[in-house]
DRENNUMAR-608184 format. One record per atom (N, C-alpha, C): residue in one letter; atom name; x, y, z. Coordinates in nm, 2 decimals, always signed. Atoms other than C-alpha are relative to their C-alpha. Last residue first. Example, Ala and Ser with C-alpha at 12.3 -4.5 7.8 and 13.67 -1.06 7.14 Angstrom:
{s; N; {-0.09; -0.11; +0.00}};
{s; CA; {+1.37; -0.11; +0.71}};
{s; C; {-0.08; +0.11; +0.08}};
{a; N; {+0.09; -0.12; +0.00}};
{a; CA; {+1.23; -0.45; +0.78}};
{a; C; {+0.09; +0.12; +0.00}};
***
This chain:
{x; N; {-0.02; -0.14; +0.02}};
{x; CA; {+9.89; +9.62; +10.09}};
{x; C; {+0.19; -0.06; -0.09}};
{x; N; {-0.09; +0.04; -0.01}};
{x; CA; {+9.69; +9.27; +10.00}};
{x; C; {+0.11; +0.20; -0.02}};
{x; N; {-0.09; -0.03; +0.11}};
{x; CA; {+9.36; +9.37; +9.95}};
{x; C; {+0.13; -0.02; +0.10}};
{x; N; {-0.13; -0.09; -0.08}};
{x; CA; {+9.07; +9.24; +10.20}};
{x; C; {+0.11; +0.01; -0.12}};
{x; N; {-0.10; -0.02; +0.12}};
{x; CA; {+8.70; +9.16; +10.14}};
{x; C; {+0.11; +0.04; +0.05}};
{x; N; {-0.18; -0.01; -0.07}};
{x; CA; {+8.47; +9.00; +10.34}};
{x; C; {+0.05; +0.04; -0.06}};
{x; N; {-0.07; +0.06; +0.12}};
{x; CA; {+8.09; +8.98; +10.15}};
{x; C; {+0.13; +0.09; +0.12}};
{x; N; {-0.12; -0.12; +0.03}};
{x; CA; {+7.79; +9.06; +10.40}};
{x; C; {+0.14; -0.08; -0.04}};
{x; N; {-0.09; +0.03; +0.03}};
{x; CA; {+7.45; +8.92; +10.32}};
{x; C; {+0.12; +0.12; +0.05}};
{x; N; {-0.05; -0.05; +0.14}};
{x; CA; {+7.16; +9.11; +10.48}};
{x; C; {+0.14; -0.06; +0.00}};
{x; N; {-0.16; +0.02; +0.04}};
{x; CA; {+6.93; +8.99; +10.71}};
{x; C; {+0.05; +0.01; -0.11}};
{x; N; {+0.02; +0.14; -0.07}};
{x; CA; {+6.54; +9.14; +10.76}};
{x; C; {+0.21; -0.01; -0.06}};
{x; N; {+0.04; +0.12; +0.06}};
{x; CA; {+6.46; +9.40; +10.54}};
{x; C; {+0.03; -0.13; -0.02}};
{x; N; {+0.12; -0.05; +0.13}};
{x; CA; {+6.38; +9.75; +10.69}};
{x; C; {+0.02; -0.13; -0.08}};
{x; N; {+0.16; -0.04; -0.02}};
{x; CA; {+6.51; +9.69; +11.01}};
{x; C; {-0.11; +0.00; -0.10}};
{x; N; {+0.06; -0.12; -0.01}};
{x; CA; {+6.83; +9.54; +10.92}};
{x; C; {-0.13; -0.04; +0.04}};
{x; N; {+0.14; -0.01; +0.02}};
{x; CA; {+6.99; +9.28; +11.03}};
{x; C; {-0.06; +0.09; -0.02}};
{x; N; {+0.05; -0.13; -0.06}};
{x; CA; {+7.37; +9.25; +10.92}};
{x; C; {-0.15; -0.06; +0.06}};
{x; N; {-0.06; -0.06; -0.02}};
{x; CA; {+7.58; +8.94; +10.89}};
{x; C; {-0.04; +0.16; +0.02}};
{x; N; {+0.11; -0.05; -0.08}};
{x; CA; {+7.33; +8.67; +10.88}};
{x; C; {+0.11; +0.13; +0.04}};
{x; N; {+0.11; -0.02; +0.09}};
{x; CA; {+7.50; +8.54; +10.50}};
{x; C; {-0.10; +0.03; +0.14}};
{x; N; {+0.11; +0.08; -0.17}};
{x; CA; {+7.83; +8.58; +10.68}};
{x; C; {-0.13; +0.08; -0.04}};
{x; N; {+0.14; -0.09; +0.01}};
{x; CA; {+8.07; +8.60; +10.37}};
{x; C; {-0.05; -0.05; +0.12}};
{x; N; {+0.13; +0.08; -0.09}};
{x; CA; {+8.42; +8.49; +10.32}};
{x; C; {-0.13; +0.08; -0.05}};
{x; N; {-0.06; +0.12; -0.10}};
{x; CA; {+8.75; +8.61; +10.16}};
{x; C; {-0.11; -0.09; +0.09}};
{x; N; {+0.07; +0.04; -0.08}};
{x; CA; {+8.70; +8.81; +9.87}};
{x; C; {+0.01; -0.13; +0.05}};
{x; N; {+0.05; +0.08; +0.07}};
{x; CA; {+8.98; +9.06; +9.69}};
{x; C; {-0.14; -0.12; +0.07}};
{x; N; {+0.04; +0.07; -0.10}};
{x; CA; {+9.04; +9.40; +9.67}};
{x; C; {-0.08; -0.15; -0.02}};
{x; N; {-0.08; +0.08; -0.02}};
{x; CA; {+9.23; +9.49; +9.38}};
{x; C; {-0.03; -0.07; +0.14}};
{x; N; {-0.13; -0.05; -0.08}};
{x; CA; {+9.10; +9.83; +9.33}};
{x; C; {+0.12; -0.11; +0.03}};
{x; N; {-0.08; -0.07; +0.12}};
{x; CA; {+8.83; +9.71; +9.07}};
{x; C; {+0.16; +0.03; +0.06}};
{x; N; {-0.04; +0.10; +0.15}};
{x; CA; {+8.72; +9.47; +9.27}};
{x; C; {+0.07; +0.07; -0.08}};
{x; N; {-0.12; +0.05; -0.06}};
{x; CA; {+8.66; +9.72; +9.57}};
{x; C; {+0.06; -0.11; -0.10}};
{x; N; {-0.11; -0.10; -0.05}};
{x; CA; {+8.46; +9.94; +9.32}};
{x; C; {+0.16; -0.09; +0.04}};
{x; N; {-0.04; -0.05; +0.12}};
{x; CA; {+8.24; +9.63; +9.16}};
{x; C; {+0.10; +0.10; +0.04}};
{x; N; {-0.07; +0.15; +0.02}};
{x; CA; {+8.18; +9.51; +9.52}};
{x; C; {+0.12; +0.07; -0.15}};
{x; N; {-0.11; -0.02; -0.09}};
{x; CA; {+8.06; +9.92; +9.58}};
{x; C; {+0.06; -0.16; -0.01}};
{x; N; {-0.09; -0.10; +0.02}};
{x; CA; {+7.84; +9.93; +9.28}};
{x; C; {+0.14; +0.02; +0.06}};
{x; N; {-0.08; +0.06; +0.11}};
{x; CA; {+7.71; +9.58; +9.35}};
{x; C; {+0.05; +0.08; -0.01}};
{x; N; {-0.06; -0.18; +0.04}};
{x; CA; {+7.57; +9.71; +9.70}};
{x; C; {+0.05; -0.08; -0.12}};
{x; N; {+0.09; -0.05; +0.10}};
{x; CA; {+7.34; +9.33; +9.73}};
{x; C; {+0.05; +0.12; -0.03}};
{x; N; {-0.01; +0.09; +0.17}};
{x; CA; {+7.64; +9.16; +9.91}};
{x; C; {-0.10; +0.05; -0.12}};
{x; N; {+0.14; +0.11; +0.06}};
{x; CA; {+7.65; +9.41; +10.15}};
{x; C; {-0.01; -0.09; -0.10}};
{x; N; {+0.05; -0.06; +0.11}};
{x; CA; {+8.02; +9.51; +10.22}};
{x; C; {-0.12; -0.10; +0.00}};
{x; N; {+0.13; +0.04; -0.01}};
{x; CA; {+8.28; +9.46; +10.53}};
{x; C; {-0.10; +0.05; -0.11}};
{x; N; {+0.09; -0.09; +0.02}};
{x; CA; {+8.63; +9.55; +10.48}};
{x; C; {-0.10; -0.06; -0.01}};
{x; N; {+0.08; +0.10; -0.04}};
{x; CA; {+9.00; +9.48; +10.55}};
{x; C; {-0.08; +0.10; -0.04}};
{x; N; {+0.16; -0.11; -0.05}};
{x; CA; {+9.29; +9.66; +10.45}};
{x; C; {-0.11; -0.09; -0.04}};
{x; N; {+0.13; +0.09; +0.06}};
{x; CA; {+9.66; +9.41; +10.46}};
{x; C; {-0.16; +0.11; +0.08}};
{x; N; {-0.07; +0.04; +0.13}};
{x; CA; {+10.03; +9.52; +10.50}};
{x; C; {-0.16; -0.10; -0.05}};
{x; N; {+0.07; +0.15; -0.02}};
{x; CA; {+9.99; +9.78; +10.72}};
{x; C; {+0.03; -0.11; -0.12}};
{x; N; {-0.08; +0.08; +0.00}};
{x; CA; {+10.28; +10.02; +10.72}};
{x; C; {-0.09; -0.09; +0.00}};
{x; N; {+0.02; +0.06; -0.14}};
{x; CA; {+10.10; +10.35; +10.80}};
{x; C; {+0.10; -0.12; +0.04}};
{x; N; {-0.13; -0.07; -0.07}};
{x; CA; {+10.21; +10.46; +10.45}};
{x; C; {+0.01; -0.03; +0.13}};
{x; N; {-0.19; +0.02; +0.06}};
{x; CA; {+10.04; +10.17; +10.30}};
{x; C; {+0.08; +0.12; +0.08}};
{x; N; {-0.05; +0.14; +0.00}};
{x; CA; {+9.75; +10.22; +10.46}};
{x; C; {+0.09; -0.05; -0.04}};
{x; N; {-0.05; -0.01; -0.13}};
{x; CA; {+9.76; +10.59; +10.37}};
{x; C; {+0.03; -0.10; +0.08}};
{x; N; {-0.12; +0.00; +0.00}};
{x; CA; {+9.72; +10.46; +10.00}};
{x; C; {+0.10; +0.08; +0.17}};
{x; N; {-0.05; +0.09; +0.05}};
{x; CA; {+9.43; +10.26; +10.05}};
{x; C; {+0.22; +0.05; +0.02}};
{x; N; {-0.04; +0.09; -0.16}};
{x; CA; {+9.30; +10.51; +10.26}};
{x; C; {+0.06; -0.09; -0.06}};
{x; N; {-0.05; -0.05; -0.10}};
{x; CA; {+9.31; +10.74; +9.94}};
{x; C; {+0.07; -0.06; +0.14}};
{x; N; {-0.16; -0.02; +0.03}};
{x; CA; {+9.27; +10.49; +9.70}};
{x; C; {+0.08; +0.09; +0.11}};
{x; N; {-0.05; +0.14; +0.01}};
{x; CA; {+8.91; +10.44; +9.87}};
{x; C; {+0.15; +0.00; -0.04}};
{x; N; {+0.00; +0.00; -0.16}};
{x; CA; {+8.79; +10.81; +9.89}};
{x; C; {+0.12; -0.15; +0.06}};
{x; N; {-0.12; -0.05; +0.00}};
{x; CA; {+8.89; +10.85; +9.48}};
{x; C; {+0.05; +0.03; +0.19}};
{x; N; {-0.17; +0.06; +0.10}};
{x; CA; {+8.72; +10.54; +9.40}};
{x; C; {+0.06; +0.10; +0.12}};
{x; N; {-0.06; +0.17; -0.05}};
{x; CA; {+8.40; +10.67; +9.63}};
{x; C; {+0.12; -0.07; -0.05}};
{x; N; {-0.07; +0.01; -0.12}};
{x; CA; {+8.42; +11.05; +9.51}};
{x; C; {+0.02; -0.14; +0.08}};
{x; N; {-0.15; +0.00; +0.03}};
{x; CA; {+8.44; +10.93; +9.10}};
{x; C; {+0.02; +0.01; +0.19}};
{x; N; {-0.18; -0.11; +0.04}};
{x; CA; {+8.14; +11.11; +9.05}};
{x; C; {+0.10; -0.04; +0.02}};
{x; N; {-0.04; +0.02; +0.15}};
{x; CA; {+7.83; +10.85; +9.06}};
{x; C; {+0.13; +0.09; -0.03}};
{x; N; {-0.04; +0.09; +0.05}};
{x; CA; {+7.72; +10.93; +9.42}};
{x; C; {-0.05; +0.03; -0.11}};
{x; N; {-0.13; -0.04; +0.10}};
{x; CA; {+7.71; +11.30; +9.48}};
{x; C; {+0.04; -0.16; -0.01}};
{x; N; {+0.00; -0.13; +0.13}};
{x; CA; {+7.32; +11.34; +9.58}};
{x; C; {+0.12; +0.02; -0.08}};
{x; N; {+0.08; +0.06; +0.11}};
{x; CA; {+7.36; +11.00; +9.80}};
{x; C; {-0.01; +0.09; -0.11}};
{x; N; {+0.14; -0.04; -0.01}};
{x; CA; {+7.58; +11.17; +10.09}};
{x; C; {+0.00; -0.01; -0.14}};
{x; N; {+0.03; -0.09; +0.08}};
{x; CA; {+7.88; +10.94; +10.11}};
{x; C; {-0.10; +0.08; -0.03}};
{x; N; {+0.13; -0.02; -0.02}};
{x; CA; {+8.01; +10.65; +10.36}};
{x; C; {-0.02; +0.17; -0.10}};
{x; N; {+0.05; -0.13; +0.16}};
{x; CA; {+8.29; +10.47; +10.31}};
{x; C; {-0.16; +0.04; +0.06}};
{x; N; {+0.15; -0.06; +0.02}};
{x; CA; {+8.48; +10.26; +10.60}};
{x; C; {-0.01; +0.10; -0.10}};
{x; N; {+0.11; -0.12; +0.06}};
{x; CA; {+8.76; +10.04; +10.60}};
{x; C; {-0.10; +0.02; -0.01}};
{x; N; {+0.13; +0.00; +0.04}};
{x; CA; {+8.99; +9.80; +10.86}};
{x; C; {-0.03; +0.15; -0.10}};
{x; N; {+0.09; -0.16; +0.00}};
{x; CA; {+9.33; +9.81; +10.91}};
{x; C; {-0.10; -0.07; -0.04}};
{x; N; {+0.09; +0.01; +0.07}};
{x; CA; {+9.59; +9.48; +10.95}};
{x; C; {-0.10; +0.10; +0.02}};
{x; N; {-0.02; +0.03; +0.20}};
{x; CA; {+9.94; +9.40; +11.01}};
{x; C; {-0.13; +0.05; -0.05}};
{x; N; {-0.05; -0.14; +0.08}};
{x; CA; {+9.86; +9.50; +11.36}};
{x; C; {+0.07; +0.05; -0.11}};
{x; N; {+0.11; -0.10; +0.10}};
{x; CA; {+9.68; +9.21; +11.42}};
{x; C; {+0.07; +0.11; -0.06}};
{x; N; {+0.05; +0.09; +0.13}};
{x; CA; {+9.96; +8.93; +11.55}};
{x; C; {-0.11; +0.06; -0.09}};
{x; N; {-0.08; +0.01; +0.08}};
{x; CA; {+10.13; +9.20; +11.77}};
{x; C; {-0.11; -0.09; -0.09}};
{x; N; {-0.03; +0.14; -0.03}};
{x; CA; {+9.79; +9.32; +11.97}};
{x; C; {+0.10; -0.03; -0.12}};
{x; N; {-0.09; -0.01; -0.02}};
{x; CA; {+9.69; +9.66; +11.91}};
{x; C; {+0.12; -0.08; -0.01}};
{x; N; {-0.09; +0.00; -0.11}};
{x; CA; {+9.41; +9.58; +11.72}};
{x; C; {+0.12; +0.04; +0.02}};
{x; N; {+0.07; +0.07; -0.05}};
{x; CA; {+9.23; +9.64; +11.38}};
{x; C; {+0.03; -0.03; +0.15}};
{x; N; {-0.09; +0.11; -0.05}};
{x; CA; {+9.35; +9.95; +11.34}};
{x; C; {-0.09; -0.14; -0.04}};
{x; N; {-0.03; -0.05; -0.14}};
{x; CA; {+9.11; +10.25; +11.17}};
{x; C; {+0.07; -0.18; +0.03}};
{x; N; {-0.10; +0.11; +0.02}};
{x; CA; {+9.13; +10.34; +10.81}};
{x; C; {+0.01; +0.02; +0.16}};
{x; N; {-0.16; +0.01; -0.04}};
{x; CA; {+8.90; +10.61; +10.68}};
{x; C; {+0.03; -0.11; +0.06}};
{x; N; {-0.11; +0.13; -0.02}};
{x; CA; {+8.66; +10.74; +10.47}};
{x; C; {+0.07; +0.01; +0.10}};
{x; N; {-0.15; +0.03; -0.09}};
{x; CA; {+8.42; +11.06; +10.46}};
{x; C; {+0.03; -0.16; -0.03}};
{x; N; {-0.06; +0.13; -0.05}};
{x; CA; {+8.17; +11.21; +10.26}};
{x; C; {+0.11; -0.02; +0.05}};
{x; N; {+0.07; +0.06; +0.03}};
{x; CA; {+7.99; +11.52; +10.13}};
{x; C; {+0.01; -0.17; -0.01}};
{x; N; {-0.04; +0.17; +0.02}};
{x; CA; {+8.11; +11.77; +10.30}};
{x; C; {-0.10; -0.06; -0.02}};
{x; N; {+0.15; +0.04; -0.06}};
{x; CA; {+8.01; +12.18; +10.21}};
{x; C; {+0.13; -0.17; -0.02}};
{x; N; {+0.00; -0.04; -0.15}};
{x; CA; {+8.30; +12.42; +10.11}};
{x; C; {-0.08; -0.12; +0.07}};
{x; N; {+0.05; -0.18; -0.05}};
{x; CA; {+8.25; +12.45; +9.72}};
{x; C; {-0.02; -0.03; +0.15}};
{x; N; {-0.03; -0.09; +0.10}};
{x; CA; {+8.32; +12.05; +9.77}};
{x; C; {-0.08; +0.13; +0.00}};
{x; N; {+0.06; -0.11; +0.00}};
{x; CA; {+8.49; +11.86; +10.02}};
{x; C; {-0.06; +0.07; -0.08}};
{x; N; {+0.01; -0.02; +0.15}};
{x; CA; {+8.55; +11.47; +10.06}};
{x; C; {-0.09; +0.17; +0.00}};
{x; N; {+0.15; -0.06; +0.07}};
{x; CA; {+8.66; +11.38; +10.41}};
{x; C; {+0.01; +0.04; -0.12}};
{x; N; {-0.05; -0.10; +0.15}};
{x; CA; {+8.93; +11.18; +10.49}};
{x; C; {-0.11; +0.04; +0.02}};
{x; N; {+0.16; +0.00; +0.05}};
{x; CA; {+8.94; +10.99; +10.87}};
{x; C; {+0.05; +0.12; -0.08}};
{x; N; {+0.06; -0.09; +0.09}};
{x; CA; {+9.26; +10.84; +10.94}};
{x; C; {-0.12; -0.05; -0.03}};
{x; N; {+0.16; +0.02; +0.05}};
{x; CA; {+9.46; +10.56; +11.12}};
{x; C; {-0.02; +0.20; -0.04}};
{x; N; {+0.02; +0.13; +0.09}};
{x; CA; {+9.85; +10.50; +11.13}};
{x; C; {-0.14; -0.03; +0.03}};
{x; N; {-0.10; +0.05; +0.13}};
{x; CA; {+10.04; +10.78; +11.26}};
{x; C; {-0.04; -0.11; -0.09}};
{x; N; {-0.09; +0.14; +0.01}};
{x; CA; {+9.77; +10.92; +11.44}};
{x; C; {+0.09; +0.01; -0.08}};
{x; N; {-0.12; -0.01; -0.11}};
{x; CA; {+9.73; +11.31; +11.58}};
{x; C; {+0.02; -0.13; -0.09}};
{x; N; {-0.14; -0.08; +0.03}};
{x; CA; {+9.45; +11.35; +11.32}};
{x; C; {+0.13; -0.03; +0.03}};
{x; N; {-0.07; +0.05; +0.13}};
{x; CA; {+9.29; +11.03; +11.41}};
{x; C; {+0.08; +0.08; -0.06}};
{x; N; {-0.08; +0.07; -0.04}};
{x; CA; {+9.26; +11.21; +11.79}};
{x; C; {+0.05; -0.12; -0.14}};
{x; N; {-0.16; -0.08; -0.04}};
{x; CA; {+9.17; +11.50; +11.68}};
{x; C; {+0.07; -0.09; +0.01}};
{x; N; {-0.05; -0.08; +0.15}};
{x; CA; {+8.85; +11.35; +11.42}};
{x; C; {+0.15; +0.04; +0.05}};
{x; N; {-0.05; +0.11; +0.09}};
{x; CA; {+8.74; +11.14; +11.74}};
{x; C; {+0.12; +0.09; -0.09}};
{x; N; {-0.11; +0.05; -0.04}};
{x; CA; {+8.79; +11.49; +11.95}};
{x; C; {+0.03; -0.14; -0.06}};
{x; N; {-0.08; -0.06; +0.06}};
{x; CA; {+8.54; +11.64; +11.66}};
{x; C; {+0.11; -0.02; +0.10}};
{x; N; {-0.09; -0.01; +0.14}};
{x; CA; {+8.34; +11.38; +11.69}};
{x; C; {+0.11; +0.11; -0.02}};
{x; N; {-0.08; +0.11; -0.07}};
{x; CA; {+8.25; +11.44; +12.10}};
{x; C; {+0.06; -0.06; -0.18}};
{x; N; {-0.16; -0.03; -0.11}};
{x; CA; {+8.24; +11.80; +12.04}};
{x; C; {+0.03; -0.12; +0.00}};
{x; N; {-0.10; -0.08; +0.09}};
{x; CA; {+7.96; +11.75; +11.75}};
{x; C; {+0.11; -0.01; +0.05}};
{x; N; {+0.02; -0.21; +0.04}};
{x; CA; {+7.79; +11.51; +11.97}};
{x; C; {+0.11; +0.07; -0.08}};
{x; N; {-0.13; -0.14; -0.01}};
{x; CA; {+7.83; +11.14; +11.95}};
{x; C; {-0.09; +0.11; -0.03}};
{x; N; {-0.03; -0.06; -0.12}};
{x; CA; {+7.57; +10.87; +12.06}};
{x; C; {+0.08; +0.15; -0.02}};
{x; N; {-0.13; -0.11; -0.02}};
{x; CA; {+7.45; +10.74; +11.72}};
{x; C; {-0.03; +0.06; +0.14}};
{x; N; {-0.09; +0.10; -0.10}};
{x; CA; {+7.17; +10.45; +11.74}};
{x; C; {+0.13; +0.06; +0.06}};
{x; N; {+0.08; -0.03; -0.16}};
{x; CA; {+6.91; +10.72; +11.61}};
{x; C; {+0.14; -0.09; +0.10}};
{x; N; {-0.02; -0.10; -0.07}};
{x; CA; {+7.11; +10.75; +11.29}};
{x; C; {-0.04; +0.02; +0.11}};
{x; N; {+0.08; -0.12; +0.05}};
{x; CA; {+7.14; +10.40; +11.20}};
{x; C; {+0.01; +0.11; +0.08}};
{x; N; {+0.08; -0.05; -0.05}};
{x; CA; {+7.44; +10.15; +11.19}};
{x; C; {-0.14; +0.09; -0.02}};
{x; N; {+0.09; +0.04; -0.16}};
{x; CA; {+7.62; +9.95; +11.01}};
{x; C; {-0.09; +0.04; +0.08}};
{x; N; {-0.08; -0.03; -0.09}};
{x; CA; {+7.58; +10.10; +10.65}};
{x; C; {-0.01; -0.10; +0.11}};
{x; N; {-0.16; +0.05; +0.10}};
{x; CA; {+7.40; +9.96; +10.28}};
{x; C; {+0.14; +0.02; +0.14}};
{x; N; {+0.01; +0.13; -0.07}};
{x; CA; {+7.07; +10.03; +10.43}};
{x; C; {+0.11; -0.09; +0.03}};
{x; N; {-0.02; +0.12; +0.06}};
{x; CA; {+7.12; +10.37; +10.28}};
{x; C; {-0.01; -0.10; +0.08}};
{x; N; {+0.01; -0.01; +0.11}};
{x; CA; {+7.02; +10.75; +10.31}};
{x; C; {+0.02; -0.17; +0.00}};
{x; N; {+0.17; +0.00; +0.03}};
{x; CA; {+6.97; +10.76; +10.69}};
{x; C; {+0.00; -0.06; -0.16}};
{x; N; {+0.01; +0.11; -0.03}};
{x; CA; {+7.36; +10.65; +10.73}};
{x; C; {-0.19; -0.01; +0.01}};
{x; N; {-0.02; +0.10; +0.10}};
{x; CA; {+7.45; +10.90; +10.48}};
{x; C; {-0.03; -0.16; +0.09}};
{x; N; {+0.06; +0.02; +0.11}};
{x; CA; {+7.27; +11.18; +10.65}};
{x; C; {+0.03; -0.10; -0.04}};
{x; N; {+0.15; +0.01; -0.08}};
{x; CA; {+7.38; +11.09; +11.06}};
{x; C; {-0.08; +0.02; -0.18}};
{x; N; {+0.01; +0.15; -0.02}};
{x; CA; {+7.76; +11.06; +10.88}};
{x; C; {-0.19; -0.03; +0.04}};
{x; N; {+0.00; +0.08; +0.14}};
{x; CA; {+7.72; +11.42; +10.67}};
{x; C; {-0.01; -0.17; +0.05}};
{x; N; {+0.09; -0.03; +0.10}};
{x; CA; {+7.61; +11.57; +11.00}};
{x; C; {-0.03; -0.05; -0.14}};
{x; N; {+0.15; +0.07; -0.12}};
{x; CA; {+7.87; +11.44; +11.25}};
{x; C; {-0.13; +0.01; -0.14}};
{x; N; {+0.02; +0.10; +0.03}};
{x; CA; {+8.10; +11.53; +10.96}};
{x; C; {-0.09; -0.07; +0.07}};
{x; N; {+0.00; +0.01; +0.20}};
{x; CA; {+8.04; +11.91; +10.94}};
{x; C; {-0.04; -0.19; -0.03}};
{x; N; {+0.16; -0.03; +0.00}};
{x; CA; {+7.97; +11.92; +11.38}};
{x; C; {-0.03; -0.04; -0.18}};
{x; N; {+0.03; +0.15; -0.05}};
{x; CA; {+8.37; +11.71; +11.36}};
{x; C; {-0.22; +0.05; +0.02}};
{x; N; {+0.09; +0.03; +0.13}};
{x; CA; {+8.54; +11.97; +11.11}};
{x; C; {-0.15; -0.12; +0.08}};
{x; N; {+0.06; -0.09; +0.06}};
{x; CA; {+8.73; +12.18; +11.34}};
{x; C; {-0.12; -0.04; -0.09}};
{x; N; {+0.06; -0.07; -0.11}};
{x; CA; {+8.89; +11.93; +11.53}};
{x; C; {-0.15; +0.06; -0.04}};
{x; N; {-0.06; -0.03; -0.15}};
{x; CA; {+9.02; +11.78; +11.20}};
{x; C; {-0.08; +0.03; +0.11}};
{x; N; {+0.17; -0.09; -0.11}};
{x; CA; {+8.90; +11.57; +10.88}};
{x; C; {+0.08; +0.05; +0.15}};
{x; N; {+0.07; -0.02; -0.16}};
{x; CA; {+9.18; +11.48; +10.70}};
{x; C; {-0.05; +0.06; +0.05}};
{x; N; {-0.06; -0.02; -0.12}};
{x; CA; {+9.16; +11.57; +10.33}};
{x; C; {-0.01; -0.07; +0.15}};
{x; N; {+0.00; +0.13; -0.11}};
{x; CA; {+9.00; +11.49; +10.02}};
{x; C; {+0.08; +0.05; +0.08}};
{x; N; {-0.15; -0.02; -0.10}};
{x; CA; {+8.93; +11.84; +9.81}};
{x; C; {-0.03; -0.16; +0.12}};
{x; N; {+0.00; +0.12; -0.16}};
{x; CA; {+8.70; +11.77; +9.53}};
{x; C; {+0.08; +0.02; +0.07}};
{x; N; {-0.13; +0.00; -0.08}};
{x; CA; {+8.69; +12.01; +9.19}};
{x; C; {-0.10; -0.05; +0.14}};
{x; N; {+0.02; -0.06; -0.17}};
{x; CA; {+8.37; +11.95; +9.01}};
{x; C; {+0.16; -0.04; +0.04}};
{x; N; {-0.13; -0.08; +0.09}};
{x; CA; {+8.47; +11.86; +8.57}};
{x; C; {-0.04; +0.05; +0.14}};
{x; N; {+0.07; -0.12; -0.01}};
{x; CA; {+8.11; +11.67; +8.58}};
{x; C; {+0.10; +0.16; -0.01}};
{x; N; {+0.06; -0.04; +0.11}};
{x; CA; {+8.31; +11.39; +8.66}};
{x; C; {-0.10; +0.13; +0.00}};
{x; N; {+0.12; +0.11; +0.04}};
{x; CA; {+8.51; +11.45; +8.92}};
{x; C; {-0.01; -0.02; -0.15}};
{x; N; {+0.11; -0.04; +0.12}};
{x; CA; {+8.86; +11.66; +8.91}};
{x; C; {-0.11; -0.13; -0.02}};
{x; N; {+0.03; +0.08; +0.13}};
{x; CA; {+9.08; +11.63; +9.25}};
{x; C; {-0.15; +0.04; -0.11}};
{x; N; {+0.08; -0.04; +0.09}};
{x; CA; {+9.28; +11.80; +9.51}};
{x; C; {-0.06; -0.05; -0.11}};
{x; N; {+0.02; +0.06; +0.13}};
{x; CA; {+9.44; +11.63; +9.78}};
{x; C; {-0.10; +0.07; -0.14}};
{x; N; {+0.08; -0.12; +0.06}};
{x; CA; {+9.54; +11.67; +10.14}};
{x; C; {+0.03; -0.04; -0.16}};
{x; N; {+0.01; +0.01; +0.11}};
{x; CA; {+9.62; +11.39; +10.39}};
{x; C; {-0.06; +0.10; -0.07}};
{x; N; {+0.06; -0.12; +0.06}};
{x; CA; {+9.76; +11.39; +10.70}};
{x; C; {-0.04; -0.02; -0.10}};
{x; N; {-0.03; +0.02; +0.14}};
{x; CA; {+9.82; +11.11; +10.98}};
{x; C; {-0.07; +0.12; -0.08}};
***
């Protein structure tokens, strides 16, 4: 799947959203291993990552190649500073109505508009894919990012109040959310 996109932050910064390819996979390796140091707010942490630049940048080929998942990145003056994207939930007939999402953003360019403008994106490639429902896992203490998927039309369907553990401060609520594509 492809996506290319030019857009105006705040601050009046041009943003290029695009799929992430081959070529990009040492760029996002790097921006994922920062943004998942930067917040508590992710699944994982950076030590628990296995990929190597080569082994992202054949993820990155092989969402390219899809028809119905994607990874976006967010570009600006040349440098990434976040990624999205929309990966299956199964193969299986009774799932494949349904995608999951991820956000992740290096912390020096939240407030500008790149989290909306990463989110409408998959949102709207999810729809081209054909799903007819995007799923999503969120801290219940991120209010920025509830407040986001709320704004978009996402709406909330559970919570599993032992749904993460962090290291740094013991179990963290997580809030279901899914939009109706």
């Amino acid at each position: 799947m492809h996506y290319n996109k030019t857009i105006t932050l705040k601050k009046s910064a041009l943003c290029t959203l695009r799929n992430a390819d081959f070529d990009d996979g040492a760029a996002v390796l790097d921006v994922f291993l920062l943004t998942h140091a930067q917040t508590d707010n992710l699944l994982s942490y950076p030590d628990e990552n296995t990929f190597t630049a080569n082994d992202e940048a054949m993820y990155l080929k092989e969402k390219s190649d899809s028809i119905d998942e994607i990874e976006i990145l967010a570009e600006i003056d040349g440098k990434v500073v976040g990624t999205a994207g929309i990966s299956k939930i199964g193969k299986h007939a009774k799932v494949k109505h349904r995608a999951e999402f991820g956000i992740g953003i290096d912390q020096k360019y939240w407030g500008l508009g790149i989290g909306k403008a990463l989110t409408e994106a998959c949102i709207e490639c999810a729809r081209k894919a054909g799903y007819s429902q995007l799923e999503l896992q969120c801290v219940s203490e991120n209010q920025n990012a509830l407040n986001l998927y709320r704004s978009l039309g996402f709406i909330e369907f559970g919570r599993n109040p032992l749904g993460f553990n962090s290291r740094n401060s013991g179990f963290q609520e997580l809030v279901m959310m899914r939009l109706e594509l």
